[in-house]
PyMOL Python script that loads the backbone (N, CA, C, O; Angstrom):
from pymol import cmd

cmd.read_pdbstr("""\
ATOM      1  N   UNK A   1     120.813  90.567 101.790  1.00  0.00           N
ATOM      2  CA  UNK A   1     121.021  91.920 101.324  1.00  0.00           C
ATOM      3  C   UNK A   1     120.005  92.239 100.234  1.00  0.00           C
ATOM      4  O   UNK A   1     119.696  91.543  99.267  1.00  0.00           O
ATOM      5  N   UNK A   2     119.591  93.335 100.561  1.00  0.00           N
ATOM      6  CA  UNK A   2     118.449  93.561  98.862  1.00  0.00           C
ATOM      7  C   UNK A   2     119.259  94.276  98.090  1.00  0.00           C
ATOM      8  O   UNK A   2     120.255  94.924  98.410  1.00  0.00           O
ATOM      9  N   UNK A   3     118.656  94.080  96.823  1.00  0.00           N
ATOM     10  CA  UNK A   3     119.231  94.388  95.494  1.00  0.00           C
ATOM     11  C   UNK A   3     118.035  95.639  94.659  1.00  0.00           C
ATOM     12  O   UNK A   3     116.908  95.835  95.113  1.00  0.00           O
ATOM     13  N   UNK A   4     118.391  96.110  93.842  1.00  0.00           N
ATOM     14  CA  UNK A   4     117.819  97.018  92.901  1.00  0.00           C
ATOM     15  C   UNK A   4     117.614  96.188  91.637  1.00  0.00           C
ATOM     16  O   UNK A   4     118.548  95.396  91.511  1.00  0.00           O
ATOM     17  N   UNK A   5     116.519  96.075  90.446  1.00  0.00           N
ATOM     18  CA  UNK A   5     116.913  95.347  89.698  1.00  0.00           C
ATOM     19  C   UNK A   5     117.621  96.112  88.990  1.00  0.00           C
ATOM     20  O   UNK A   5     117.838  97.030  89.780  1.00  0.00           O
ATOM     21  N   UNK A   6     118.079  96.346  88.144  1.00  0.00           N
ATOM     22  CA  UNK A   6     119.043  96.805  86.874  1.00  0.00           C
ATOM     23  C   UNK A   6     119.197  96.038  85.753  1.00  0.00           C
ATOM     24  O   UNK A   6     119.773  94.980  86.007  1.00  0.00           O
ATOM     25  N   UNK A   7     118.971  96.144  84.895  1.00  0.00           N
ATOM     26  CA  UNK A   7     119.172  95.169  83.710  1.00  0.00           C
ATOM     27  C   UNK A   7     120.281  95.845  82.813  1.00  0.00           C
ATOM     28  O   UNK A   7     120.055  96.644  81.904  1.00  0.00           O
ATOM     29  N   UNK A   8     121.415  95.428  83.186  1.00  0.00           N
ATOM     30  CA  UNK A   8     122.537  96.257  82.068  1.00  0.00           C
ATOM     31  C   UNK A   8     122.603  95.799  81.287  1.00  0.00           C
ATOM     32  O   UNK A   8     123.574  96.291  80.713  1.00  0.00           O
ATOM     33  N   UNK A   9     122.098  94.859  80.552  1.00  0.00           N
ATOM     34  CA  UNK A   9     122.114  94.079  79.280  1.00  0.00           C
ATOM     35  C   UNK A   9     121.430  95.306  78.660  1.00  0.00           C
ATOM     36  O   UNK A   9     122.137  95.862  77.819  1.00  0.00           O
ATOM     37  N   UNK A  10     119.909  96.012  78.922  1.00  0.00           N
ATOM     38  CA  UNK A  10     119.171  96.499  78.655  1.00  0.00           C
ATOM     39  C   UNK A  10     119.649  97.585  78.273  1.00  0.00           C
ATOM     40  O   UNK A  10     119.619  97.974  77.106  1.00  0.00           O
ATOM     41  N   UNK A  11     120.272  98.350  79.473  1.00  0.00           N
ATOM     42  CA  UNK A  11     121.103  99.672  79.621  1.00  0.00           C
ATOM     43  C   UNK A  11     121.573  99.794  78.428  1.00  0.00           C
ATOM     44  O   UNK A  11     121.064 100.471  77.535  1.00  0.00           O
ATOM     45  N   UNK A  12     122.598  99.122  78.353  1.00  0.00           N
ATOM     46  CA  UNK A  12     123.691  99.082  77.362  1.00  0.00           C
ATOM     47  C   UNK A  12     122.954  99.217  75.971  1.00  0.00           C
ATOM     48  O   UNK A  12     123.041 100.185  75.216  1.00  0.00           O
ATOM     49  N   UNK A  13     122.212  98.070  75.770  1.00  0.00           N
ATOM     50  CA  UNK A  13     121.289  98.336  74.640  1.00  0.00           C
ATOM     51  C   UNK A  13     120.785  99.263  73.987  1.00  0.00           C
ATOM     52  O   UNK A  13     120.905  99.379  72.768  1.00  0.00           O
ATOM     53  N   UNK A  14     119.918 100.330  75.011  1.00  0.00           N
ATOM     54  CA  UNK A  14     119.710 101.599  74.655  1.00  0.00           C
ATOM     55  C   UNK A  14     120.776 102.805  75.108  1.00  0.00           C
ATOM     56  O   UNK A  14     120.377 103.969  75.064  1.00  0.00           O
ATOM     57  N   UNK A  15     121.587 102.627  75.368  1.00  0.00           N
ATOM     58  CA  UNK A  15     122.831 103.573  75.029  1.00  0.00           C
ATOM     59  C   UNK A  15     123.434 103.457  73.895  1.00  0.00           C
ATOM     60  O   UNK A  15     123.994 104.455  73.441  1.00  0.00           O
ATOM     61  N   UNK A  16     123.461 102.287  73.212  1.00  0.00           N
ATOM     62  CA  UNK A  16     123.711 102.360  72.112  1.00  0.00           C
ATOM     63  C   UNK A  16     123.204 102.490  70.720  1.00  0.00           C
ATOM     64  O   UNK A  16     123.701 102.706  69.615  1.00  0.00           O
ATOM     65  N   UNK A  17     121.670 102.208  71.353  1.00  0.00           N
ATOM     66  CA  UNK A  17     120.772 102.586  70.619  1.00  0.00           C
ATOM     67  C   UNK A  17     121.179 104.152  70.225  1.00  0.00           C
ATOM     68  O   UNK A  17     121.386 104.636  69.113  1.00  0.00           O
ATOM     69  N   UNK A  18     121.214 104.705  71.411  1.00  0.00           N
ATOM     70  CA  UNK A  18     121.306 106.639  71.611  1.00  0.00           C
ATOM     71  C   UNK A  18     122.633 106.961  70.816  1.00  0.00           C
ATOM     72  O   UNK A  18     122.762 108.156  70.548  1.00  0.00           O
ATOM     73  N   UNK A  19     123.853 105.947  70.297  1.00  0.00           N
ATOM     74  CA  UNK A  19     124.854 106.247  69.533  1.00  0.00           C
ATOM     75  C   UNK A  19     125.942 106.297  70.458  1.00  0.00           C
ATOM     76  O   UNK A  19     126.961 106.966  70.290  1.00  0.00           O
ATOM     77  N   UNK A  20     125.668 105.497  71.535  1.00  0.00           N
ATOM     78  CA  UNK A  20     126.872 105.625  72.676  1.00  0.00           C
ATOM     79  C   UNK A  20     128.127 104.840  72.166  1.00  0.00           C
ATOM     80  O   UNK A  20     127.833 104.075  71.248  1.00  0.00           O
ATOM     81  N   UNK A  21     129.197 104.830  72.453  1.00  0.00           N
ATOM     82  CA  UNK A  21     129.919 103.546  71.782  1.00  0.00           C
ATOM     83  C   UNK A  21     130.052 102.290  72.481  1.00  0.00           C
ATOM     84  O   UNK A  21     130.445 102.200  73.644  1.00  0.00           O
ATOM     85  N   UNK A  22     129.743 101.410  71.809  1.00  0.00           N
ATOM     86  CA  UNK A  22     129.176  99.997  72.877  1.00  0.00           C
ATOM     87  C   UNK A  22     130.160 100.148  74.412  1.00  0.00           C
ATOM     88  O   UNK A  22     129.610  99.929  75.491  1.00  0.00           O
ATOM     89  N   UNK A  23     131.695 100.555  74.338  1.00  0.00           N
ATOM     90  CA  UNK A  23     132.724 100.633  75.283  1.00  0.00           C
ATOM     91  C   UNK A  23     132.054 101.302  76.687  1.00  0.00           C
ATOM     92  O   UNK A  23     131.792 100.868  77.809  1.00  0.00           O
ATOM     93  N   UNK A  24     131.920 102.647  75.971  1.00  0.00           N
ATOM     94  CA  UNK A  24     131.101 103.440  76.876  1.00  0.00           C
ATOM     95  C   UNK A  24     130.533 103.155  77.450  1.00  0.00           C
ATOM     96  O   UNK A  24     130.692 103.306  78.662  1.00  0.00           O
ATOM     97  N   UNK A  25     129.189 102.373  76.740  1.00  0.00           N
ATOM     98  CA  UNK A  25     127.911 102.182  77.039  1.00  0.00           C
ATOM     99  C   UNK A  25     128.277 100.717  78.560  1.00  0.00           C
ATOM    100  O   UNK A  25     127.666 100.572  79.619  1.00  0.00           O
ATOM    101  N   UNK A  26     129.288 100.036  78.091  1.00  0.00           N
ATOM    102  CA  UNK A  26     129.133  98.704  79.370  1.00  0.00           C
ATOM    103  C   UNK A  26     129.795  99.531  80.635  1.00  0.00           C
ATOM    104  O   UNK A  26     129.594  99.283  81.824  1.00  0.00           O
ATOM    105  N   UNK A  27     130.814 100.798  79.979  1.00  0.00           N
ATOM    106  CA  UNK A  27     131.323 101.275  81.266  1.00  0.00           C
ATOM    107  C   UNK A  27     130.266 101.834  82.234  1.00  0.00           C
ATOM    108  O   UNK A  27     130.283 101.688  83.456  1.00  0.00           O
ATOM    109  N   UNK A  28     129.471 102.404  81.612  1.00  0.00           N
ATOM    110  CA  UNK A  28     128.757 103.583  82.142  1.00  0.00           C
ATOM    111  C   UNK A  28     127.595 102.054  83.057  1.00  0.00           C
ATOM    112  O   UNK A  28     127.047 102.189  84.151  1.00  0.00           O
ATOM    113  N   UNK A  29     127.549 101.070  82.376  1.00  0.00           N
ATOM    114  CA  UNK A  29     126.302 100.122  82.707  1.00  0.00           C
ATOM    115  C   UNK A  29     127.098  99.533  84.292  1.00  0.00           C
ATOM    116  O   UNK A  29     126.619  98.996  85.290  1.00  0.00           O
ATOM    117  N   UNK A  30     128.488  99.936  83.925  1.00  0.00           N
ATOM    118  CA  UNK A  30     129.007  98.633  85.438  1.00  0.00           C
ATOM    119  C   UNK A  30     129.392  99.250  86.432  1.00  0.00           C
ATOM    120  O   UNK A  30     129.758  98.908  87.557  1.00  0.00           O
ATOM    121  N   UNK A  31     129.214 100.706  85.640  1.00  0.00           N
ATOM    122  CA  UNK A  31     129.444 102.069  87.108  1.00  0.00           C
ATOM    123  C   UNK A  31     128.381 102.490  87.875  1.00  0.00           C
ATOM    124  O   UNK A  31     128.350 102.674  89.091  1.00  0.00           O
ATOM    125  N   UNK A  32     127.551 102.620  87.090  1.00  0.00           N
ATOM    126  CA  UNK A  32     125.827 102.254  87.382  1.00  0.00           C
ATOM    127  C   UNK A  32     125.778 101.451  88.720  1.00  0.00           C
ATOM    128  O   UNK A  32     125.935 101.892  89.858  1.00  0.00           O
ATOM    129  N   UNK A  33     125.560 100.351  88.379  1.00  0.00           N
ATOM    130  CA  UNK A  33     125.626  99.286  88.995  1.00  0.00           C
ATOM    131  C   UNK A  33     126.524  99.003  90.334  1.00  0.00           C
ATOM    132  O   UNK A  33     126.023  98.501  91.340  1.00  0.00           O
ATOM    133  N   UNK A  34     127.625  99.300  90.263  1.00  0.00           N
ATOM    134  CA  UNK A  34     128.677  99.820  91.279  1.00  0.00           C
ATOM    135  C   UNK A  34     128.212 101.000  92.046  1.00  0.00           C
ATOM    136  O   UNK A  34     129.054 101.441  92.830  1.00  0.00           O
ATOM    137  N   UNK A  35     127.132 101.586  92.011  1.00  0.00           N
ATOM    138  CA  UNK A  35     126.808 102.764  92.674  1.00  0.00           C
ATOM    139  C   UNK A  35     125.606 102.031  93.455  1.00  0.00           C
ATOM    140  O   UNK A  35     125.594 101.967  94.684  1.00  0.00           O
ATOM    141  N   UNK A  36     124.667 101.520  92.699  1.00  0.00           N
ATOM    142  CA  UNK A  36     123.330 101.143  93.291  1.00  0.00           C
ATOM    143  C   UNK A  36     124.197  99.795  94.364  1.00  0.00           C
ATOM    144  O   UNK A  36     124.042  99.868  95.583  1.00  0.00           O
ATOM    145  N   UNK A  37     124.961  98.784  93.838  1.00  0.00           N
ATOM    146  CA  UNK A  37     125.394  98.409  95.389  1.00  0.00           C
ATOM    147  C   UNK A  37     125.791  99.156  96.369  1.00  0.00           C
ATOM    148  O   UNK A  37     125.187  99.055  97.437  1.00  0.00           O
ATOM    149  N   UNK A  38     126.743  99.953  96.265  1.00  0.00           N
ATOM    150  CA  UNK A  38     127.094 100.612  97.409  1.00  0.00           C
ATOM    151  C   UNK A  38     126.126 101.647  97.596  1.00  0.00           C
ATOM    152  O   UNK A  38     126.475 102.077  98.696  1.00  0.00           O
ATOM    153  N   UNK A  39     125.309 102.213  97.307  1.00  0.00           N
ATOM    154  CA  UNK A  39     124.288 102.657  98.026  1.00  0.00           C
ATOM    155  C   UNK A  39     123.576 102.079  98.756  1.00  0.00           C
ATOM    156  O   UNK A  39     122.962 102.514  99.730  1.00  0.00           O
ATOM    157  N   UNK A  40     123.622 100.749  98.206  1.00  0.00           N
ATOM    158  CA  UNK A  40     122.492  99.601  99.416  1.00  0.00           C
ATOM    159  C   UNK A  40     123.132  99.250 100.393  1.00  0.00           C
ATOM    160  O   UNK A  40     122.543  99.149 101.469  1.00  0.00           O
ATOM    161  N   UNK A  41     124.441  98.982 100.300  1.00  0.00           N
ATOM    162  CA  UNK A  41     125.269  98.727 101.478  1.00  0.00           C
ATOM    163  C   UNK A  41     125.329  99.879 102.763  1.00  0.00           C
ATOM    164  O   UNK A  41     125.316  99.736 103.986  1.00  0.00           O
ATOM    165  N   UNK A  42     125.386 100.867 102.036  1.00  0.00           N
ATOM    166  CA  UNK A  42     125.596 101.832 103.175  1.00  0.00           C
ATOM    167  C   UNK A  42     124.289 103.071 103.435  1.00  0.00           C
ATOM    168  O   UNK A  42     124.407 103.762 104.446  1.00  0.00           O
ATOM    169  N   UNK A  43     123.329 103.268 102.708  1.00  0.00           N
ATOM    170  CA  UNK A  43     122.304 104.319 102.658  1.00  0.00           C
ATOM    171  C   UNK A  43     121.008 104.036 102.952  1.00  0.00           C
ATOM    172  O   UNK A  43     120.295 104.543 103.818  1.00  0.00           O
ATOM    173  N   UNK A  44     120.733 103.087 102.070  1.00  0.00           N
ATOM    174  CA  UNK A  44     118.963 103.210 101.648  1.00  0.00           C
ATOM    175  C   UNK A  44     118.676 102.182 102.183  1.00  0.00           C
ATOM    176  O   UNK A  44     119.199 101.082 102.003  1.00  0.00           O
ATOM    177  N   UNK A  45     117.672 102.509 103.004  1.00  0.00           N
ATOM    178  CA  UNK A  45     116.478 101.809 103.899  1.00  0.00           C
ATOM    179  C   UNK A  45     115.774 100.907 103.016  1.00  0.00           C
ATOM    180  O   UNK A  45     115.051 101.192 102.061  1.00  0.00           O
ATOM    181  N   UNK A  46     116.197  99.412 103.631  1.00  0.00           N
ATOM    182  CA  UNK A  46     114.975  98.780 102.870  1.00  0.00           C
ATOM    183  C   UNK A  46     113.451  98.658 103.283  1.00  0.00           C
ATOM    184  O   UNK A  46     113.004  99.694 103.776  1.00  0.00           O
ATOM    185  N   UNK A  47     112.715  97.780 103.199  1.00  0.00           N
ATOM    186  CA  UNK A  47     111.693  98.041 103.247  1.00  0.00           C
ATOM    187  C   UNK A  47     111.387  97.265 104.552  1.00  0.00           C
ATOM    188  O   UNK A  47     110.263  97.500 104.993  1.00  0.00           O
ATOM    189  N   UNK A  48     112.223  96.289 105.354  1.00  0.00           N
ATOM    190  CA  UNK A  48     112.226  95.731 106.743  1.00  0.00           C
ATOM    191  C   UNK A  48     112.930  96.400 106.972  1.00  0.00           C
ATOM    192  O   UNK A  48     113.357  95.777 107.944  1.00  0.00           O
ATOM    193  N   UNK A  49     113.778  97.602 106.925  1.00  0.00           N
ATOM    194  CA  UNK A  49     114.614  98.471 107.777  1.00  0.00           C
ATOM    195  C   UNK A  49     112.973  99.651 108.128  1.00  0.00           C
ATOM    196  O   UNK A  49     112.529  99.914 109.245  1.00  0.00           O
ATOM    197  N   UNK A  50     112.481 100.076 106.949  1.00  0.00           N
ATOM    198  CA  UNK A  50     111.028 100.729 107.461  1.00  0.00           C
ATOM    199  C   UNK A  50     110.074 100.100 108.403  1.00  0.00           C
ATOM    200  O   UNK A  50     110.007 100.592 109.529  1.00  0.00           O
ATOM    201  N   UNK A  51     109.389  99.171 108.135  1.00  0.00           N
ATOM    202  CA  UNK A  51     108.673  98.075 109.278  1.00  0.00           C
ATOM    203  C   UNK A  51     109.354  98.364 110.249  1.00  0.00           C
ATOM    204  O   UNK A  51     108.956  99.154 111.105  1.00  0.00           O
ATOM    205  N   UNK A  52     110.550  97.752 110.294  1.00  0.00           N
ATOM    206  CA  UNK A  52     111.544  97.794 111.946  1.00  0.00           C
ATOM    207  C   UNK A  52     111.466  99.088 112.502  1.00  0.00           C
ATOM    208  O   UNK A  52     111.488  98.911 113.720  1.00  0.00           O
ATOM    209  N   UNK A  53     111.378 100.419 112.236  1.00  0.00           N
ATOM    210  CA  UNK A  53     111.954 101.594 112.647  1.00  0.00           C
ATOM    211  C   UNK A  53     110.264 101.480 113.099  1.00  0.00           C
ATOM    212  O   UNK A  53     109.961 101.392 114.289  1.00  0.00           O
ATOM    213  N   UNK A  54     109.329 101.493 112.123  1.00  0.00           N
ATOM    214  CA  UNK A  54     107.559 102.013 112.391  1.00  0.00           C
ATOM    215  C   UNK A  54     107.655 101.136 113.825  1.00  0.00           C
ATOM    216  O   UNK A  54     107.665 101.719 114.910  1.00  0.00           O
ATOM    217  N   UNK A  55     107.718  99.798 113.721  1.00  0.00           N
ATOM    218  CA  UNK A  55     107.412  99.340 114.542  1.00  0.00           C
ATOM    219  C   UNK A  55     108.072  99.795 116.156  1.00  0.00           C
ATOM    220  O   UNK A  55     107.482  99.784 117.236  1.00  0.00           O
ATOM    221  N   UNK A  56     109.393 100.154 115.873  1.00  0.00           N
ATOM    222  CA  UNK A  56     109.889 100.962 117.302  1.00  0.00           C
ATOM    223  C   UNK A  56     109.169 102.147 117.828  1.00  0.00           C
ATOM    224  O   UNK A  56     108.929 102.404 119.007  1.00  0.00           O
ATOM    225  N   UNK A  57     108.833 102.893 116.667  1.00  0.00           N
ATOM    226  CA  UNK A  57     108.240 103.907 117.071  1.00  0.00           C
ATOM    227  C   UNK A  57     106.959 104.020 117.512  1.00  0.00           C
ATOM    228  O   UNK A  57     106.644 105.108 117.994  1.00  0.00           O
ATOM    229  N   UNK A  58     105.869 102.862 117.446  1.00  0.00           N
ATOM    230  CA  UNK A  58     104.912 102.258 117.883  1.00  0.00           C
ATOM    231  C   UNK A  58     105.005 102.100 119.105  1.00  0.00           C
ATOM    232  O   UNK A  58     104.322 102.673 119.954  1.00  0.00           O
ATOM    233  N   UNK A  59     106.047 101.136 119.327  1.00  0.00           N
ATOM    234  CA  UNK A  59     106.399 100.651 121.058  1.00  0.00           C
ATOM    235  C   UNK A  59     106.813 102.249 121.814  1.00  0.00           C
ATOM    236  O   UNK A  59     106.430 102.278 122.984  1.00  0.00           O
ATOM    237  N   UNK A  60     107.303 103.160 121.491  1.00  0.00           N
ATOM    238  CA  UNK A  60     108.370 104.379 122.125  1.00  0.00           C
ATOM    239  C   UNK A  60     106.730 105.492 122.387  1.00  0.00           C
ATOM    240  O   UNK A  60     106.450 105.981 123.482  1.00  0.00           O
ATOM    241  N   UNK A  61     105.903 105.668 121.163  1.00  0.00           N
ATOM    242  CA  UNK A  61     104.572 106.366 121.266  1.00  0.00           C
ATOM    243  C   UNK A  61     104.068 105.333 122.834  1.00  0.00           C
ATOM    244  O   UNK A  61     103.986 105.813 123.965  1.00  0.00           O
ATOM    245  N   UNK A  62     103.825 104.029 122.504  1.00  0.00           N
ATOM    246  CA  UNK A  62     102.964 103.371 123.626  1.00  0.00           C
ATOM    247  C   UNK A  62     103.459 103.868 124.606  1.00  0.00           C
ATOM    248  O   UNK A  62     102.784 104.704 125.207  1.00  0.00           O
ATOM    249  N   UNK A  63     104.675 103.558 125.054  1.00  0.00           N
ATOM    250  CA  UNK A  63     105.581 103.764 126.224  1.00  0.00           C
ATOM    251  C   UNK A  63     105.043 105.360 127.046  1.00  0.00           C
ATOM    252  O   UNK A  63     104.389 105.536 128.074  1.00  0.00           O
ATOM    253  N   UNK A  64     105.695 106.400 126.005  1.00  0.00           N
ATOM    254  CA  UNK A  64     105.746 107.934 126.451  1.00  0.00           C
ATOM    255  C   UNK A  64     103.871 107.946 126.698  1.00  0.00           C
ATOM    256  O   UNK A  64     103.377 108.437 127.713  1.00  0.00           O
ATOM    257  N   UNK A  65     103.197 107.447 125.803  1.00  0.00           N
ATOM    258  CA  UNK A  65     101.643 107.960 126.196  1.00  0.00           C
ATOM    259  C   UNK A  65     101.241 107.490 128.107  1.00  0.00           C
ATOM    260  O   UNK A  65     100.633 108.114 128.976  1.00  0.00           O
ATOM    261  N   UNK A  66     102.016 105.962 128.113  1.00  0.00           N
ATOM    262  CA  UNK A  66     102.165 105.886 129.402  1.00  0.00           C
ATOM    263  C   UNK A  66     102.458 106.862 130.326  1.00  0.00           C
ATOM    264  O   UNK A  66     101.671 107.207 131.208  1.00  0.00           O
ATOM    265  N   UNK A  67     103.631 107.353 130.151  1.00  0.00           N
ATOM    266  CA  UNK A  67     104.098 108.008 131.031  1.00  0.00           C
ATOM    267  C   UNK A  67     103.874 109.252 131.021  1.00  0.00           C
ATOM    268  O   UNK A  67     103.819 109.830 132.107  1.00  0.00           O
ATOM    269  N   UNK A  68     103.722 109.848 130.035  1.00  0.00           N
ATOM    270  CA  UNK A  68     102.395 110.843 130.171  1.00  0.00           C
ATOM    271  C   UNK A  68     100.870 111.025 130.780  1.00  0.00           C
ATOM    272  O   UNK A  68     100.366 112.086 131.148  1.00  0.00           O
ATOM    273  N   UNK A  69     100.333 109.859 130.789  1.00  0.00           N
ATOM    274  CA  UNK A  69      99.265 109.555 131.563  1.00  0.00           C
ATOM    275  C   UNK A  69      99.804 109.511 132.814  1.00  0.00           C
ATOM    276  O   UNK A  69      99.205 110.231 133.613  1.00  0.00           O
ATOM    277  N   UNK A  70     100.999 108.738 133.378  1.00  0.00           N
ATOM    278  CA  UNK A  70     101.462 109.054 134.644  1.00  0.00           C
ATOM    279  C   UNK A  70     101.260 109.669 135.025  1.00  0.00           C
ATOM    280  O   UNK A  70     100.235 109.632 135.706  1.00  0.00           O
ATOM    281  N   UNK A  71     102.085 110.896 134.948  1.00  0.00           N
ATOM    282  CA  UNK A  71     102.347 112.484 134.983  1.00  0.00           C
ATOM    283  C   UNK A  71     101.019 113.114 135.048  1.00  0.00           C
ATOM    284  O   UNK A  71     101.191 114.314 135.263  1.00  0.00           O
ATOM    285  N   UNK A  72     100.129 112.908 134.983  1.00  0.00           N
ATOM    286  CA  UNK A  72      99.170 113.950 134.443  1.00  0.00           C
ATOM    287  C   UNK A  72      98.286 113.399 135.809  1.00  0.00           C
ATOM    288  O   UNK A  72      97.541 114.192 136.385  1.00  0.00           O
ATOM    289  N   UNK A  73      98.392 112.299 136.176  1.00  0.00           N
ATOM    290  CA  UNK A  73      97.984 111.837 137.813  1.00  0.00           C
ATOM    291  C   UNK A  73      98.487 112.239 139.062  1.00  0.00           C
ATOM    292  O   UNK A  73      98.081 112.355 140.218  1.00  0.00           O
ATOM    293  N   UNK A  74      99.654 112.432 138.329  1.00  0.00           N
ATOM    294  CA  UNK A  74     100.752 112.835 139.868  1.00  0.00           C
ATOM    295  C   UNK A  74     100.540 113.955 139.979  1.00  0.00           C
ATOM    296  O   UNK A  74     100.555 114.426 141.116  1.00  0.00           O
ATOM    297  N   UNK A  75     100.299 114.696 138.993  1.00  0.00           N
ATOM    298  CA  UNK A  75     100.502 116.641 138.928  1.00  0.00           C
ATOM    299  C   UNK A  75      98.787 116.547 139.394  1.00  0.00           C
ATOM    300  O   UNK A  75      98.491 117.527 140.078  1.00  0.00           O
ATOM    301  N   UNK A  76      97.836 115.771 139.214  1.00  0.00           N
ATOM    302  CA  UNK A  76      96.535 116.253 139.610  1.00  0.00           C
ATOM    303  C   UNK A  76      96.387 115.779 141.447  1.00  0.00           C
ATOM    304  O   UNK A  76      95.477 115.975 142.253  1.00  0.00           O
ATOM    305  N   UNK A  77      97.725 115.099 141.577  1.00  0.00           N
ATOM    306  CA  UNK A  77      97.721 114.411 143.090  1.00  0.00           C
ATOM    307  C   UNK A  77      97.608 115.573 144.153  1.00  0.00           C
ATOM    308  O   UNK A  77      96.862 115.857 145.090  1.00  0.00           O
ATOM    309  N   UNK A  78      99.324 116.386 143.202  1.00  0.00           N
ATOM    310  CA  UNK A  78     100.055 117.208 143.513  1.00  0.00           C
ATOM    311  C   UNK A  78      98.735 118.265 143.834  1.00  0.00           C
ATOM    312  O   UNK A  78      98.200 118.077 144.927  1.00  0.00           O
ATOM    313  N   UNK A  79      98.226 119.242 143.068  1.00  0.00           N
ATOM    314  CA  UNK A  79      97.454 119.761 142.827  1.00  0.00           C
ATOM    315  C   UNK A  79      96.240 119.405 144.411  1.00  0.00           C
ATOM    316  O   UNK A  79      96.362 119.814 145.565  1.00  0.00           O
ATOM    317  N   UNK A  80      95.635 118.905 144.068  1.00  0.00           N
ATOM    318  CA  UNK A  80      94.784 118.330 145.443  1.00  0.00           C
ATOM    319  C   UNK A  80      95.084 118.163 146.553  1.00  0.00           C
ATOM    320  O   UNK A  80      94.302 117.962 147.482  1.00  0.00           O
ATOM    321  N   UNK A  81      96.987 118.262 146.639  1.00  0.00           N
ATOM    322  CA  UNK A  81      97.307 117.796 147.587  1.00  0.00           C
ATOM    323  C   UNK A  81      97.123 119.282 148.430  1.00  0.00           C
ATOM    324  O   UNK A  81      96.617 119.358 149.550  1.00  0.00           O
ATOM    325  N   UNK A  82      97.832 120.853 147.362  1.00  0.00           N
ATOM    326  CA  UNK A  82      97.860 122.116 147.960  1.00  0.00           C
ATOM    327  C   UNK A  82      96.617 122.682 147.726  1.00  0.00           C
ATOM    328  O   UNK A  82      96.508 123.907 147.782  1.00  0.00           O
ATOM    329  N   UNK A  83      95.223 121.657 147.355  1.00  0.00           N
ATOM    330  CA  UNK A  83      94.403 123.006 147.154  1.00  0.00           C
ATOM    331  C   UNK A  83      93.788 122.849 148.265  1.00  0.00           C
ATOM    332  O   UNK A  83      93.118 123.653 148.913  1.00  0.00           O
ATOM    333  N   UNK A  84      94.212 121.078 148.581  1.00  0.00           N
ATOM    334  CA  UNK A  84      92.692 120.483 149.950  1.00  0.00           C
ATOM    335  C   UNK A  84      93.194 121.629 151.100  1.00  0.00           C
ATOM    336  O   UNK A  84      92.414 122.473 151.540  1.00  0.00           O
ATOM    337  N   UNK A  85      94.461 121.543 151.475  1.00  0.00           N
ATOM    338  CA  UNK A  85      94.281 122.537 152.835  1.00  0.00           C
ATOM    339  C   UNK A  85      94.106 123.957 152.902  1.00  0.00           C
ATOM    340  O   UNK A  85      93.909 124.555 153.960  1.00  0.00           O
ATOM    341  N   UNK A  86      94.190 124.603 151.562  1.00  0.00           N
ATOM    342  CA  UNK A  86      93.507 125.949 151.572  1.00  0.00           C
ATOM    343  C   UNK A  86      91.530 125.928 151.493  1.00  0.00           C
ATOM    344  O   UNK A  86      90.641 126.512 152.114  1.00  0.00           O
ATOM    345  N   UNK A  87      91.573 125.015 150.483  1.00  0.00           N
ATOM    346  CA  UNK A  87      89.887 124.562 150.576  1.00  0.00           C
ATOM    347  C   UNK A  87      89.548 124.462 152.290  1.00  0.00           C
ATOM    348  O   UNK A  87      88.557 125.018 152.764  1.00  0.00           O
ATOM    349  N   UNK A  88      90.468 123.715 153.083  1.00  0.00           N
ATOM    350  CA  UNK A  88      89.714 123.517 154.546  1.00  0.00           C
ATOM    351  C   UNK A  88      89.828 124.767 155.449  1.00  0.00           C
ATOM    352  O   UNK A  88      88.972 124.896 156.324  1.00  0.00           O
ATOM    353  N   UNK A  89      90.916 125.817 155.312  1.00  0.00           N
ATOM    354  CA  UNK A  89      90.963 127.174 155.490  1.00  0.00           C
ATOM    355  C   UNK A  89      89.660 128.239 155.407  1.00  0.00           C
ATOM    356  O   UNK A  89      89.229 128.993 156.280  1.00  0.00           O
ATOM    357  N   UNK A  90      89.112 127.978 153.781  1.00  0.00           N
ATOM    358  CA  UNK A  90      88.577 128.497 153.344  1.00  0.00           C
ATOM    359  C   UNK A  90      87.469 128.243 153.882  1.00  0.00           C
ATOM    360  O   UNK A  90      86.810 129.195 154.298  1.00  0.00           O
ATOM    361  N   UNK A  91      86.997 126.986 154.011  1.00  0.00           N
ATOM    362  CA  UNK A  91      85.358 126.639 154.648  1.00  0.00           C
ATOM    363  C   UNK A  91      85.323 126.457 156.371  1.00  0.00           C
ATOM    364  O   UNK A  91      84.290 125.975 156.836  1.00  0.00           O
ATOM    365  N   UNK A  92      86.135 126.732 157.063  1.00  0.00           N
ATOM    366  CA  UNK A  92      86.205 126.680 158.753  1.00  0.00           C
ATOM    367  C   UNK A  92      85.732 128.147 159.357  1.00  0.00           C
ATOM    368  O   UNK A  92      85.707 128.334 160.573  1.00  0.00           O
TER     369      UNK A  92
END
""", "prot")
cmd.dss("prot")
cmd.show_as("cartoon", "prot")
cmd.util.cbc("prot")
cmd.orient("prot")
């Protein structure tokens, strides 16, 4: 699981620096903290959740360019297929 760093030792420190009351200051540091886990648990993309997704979308681009190139053979098949017998119309 990845983590965020957080230093609530730190936190706390300068909240109280700011005149927080030390109480406050660890509450506010362990609610903090209680948020950035559960955000990681359930939200934010790590940085092999990015790789993983680029990399699908790499394979899904390769794929469709395929089959787009397909397509673009068949429709020129297609194409040749109705122009040849008006072309032989045309020149008899």
């Amino acid at each position: 699981m990845a983590t965020i760093a957080f230093d609530t030792l730190k936190f706390v420190e300068r909240l109280i620096a700011a005149g927080i009351p030390e109480g406050q200051a660890k509450a506010e540091a362990e609610a903090l903290q209680s948020v950035f886990a559960e955000a990681l648990d359930s939200q934010l993309a790590t940085k092999a959740d990015i790789l993983r997704m680029d990399a699908k979308l790499d394979r899904m681009e390769a794929k469709l360019s395929g089959e787009l190139t397909l397509v673009k053979w068949m429709l020129a098949l297609v194409v040749a297929a109705e122009v040849m017998p008006l072309a032989a119309k045309l020149f008899q």
